[in-house]
Residue, then its C-alpha position, 0 to 999 in steps of 0.5 A: x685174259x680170253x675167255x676159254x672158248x675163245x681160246x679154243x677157237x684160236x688153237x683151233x684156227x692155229x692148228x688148222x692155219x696151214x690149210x688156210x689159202x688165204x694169206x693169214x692176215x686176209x683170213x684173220x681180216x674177214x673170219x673174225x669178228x670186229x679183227x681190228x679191235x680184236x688184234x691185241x688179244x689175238x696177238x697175245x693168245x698167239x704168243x702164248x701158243x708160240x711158247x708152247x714148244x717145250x724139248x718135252x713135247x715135241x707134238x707141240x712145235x709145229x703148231x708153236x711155229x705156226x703160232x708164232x708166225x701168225x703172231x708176227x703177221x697180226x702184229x705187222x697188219x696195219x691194214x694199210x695204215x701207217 
């Protein structure tokens, strides 16, 4: 499980991810640290985000979207590899 700063970095890129001009998977490539070790774990606190979208809290879904999305463009990075 994350660490609770590294949970807070990743809401922090999730809610700030429209202002990215870089695709998502360039970006998340050269910000973070060691990305390609990292991958899983930021997969995983991405799907958490994505789940957030409740009927109840409606303030959530657009960033539970948006988390999702990216979620999906980590997973599919294969920087070029098969």
């Amino acid at each position: 499980m994350a660490n609770q700063n590294q949970q807070q970095e990743m809401l922090r890129i999730n809610h700030e991810s429209e202002k990215i001009v870089q695709p998502p998977k360039n970006w998340f490539r050269t910000e973070v640290p060691d990305y390609w070790n990292q991958r899983k774990l930021i997969m995983e606190i991405l799907k958490y985000l994505s789940s957030a979208a409740h009927p109840h809290m409606p303030h959530w879904t657009k960033d539970a979207d948006v988390a999702q999305r990216l979620a999906g463009a980590v997973e599919n990075d294969h920087g070029g590899r098969a």
